[in-house]
C-alpha positions as CSV (number, residue, x, y, z in Angstrom):
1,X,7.3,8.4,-0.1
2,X,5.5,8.5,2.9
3,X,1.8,6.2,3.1
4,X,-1.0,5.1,5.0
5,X,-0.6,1.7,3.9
6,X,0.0,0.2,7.4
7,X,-2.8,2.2,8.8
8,X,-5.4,1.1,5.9
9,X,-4.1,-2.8,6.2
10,X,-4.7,-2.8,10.1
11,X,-7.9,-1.2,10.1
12,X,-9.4,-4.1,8.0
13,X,-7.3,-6.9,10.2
14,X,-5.5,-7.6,7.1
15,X,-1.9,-9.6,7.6
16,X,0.7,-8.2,5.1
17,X,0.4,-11.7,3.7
18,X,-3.5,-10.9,3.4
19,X,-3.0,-7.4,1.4
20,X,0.2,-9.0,-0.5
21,X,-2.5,-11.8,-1.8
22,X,-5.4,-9.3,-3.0
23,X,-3.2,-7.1,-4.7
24,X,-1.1,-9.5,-6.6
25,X,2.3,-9.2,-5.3
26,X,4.9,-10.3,-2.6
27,X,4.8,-9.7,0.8
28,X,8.0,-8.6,1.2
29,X,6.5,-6.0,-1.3
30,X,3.9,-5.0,0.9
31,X,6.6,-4.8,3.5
32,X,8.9,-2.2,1.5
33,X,6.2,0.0,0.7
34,X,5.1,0.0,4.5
35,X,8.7,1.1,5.9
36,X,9.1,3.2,3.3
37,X,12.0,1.4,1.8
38,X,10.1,0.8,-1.8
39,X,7.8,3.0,-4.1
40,X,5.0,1.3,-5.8
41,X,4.7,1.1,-9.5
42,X,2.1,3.6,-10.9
43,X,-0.1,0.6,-11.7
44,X,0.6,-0.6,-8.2
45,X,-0.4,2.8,-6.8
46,X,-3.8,2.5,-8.6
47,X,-4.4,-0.9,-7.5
48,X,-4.0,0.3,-3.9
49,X,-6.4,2.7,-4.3
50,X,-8.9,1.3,-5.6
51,X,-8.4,-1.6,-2.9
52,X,-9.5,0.9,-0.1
53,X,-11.4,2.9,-2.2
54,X,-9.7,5.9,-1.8
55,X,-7.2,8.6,-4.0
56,X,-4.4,7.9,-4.3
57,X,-3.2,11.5,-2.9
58,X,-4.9,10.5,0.1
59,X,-3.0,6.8,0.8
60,X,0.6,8.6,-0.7
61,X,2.6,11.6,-0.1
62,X,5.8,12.8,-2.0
63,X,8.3,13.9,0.8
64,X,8.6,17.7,0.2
């Protein structure tokens, strides 16, 4: 599934241990969902979203 995590986490000068720490999980977490290794947990989704205040559609994309 294909993100904008990376993008959102840089723009706020966030390490992945920074964004790992606000939403509760791992970094190596936050890693796997960055390289696209890993799909969030709907709840996880959410929590990402609301984090940068944004829809999910807009921070995810299903690979067609």
């Amino acid at each position: 599934m294909k993100n904008l995590l990376r993008d959102l986490r840089a723009a706020r000068k966030w390490s992945q241990g920074d964004l790992a720490e606000e939403l509760g999980v791992s970094r190596q977490t936050v890693n796997a969902v960055e390289t696209e290794k890993y799909d969030p947990s709907l709840p996880l989704a959410f929590k990402i979203a609301r984090l940068f205040k944004r829809p999910i559609e807009e921070i995810f994309e299903a690979e067609a």
